[in-house]
C-alpha positions in Angstrom: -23.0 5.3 31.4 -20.9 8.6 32.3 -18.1 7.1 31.0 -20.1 7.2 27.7 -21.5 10.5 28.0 -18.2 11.7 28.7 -16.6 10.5 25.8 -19.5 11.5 23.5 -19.1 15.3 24.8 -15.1 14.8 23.5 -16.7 14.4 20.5 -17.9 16.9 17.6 -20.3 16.0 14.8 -18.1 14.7 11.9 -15.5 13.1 13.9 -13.9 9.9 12.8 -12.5 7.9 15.8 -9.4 5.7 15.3 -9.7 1.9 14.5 -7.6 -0.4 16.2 -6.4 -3.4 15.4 -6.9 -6.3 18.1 -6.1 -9.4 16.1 -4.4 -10.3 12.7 -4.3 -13.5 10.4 -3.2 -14.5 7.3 -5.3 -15.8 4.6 -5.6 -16.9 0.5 -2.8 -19.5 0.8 -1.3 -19.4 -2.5 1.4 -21.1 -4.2 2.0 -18.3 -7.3 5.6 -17.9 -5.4 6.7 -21.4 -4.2 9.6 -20.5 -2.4 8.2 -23.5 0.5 11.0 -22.2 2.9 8.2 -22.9 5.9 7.4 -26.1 4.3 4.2 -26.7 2.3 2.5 -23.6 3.0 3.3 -20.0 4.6 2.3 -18.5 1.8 -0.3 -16.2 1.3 -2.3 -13.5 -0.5 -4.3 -11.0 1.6 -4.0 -9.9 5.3 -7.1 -10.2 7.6 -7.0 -7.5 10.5 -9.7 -7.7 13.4 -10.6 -4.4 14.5 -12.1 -3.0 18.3 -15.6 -2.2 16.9 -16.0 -5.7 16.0 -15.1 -5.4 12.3 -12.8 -7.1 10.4 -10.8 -5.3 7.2 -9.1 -7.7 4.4 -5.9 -6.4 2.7 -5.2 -8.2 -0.6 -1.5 -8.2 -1.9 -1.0 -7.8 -5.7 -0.3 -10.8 -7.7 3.2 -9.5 -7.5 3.8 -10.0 -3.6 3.2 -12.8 -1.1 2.7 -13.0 2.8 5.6 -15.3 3.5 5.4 -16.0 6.9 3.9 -18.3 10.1 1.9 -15.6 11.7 1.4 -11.7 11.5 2.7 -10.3 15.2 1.0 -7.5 16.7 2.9 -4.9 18.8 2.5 -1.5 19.8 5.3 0.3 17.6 4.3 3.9 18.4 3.4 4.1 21.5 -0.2 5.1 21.3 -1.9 2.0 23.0 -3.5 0.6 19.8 -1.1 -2.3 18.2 0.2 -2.2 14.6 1.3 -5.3 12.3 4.6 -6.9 11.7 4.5 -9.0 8.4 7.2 -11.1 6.3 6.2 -9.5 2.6 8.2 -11.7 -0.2 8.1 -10.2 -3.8 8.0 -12.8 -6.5 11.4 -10.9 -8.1 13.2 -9.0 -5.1 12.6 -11.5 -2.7 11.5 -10.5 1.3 11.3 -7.5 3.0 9.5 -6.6 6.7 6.8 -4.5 6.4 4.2 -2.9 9.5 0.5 -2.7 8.9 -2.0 -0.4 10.2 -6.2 -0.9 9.6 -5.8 1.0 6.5 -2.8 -0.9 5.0 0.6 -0.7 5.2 2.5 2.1 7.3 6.5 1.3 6.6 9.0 -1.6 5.1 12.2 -1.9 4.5 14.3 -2.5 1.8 13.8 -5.5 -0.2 17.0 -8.5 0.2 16.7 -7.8 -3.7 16.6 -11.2 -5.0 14.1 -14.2 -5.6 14.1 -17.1 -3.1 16.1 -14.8 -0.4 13.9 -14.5 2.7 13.7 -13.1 6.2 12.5 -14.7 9.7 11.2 -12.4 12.1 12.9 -12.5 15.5 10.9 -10.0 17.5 10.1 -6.3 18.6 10.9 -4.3 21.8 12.4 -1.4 23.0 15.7 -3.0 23.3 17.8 -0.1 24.1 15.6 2.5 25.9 15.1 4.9 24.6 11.4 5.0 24.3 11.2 3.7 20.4 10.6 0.2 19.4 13.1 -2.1 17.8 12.3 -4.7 15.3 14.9 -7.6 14.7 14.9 -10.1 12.2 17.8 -12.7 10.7 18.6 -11.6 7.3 18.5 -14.9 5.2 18.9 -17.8 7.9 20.4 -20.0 6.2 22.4 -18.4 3.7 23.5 -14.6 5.2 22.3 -15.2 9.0 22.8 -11.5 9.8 20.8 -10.6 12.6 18.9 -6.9 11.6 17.9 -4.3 13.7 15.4 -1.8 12.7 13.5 1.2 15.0 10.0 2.1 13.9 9.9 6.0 15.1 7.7 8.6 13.2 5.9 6.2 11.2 8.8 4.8 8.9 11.8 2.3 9.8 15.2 3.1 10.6 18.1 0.9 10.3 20.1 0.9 13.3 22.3 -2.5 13.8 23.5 -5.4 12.3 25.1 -8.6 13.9 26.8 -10.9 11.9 27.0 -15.0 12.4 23.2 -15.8 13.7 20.3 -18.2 12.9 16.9 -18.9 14.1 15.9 -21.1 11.1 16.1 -24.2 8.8 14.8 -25.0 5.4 11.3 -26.6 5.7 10.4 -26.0 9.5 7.1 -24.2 10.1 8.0 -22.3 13.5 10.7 -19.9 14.1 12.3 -20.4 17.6 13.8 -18.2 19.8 12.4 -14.2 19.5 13.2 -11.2 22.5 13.0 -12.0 26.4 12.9 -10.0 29.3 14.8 -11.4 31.8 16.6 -8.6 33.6 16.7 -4.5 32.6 17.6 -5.1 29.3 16.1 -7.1 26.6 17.7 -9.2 24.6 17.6 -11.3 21.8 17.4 -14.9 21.2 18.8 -17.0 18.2 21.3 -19.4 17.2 24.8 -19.3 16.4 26.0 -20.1 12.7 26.4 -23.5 12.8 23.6 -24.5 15.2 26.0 -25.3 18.1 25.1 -22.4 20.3 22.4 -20.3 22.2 22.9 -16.5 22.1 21.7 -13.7 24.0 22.0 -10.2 22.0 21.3 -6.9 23.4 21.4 -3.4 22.0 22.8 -0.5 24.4 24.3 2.4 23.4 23.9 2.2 19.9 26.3 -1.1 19.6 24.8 -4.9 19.6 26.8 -7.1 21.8 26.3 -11.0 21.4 27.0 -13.9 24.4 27.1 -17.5 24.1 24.6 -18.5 27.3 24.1 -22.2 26.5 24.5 -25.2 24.0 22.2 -25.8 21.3 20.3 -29.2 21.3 17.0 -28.4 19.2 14.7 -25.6 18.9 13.1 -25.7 21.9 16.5 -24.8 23.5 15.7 -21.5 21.9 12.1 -21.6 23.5 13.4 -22.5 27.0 16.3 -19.5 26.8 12.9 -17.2 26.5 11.4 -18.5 30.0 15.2 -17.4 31.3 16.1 -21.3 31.7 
């Protein structure tokens, strides 16, 4: 009860206090794109966000854009407590892009890969090299480019910062993406695949350079899984 009265004296007539979101899904599969990169579905047309107050807010993409994707991620980009969204966005011409979404729609994105069919899988996001701003990785194109991409998300827009050549974390048709960031000493790092599915590697970002290791063999997804529980 003081705790209430507290915060209702903070408060002046008028005042709008901030929604956040506490749980995100996707929803209107769809198949006007039919890329079927994840398989059968991972397609879809709107963006359901759960908010604190109980509420729920539905964001609908144009005909002209598809979610394509296994699951929005939620992560505190900005450092204010309340999580934003990390969606795969895939335009019907220009192909995918990454793209962060707030309760009242969508907050930044990057570039486009700029052509139909070309997609991204989300990796992860952390603040990889300390600096107090999050960074969101992704493999550009997994089985085509397999460029791992490293963007920050500082001030409300994305920056690129890094690029790593020669990684995977994905094959046509499969409906998970393995592998993602761990934390298994000071510095994060990230988890994917060599190019030519033969290896495990750990990448971290220090210094403003990305700097890959081998730390195992690859023998199936869940090797990817097991290198996040630092096995």
């Amino acid at each position: 009860m003081r705790a209430a009265l507290i915060l209702a004296a903070l408060l002046w007539p008028g005042m709008v206090v901030a929604e956040a979101v506490v749980a995100a899904r996707y929803a209107d599969p769809t198949d006007r794109y039919g890329h079927r990169v994840l398989g059968a579905g991972g397609e879809w047309g709107a963006l359901v966000l759960g908010l604190d107050d109980g509420t729920t807010r539905r964001i609908t993409l144009p005909e002209s854009l598809v979610f394509e994707d296994i699951a929005p991620r939620l992560a505190d980009l900005d450092g204010d407590g309340a999580a934003e969204v990390i969606v795969v966005e895939s335009s019907l011409t220009q192909g995918a892009r990454l793209a962060v979404y707030g309760p009242e729609g969508r907050i930044a994105a990057t570039p486009h890969i700029g052509t139909r069919n070309r997609w991204l899988a989300l990796v992860g996001a952390a603040d990889l090299d300390g600096d107090g701003h999050v960074e969101i990785a992704y493999i550009d194109r997994p089985h085509l480019n397999q460029m791992l991409r490293i963007w920050r998300f500082r001030d409300g827009a994305l920056g690129h910062v890094a690029d790593v050549p020669g990684l995977t974390n994905h094959k046509i048709g499969w409906d998970v993406i393995p592998g993602g960031i761990r934390a298994c000493g000071e510095t994060p790092e990230i988890i994917t695949a060599a190019r030519g599915w033969q290896h495990v590697v750990a990448t971290r970002y220090r210094g403003g350079e990305a700097v890959s290791v081998v730390i195992g063999d690859y023998s199936g997804p869940e090797t990817l899984d097991d290198a996040l529980a630092c096995r």
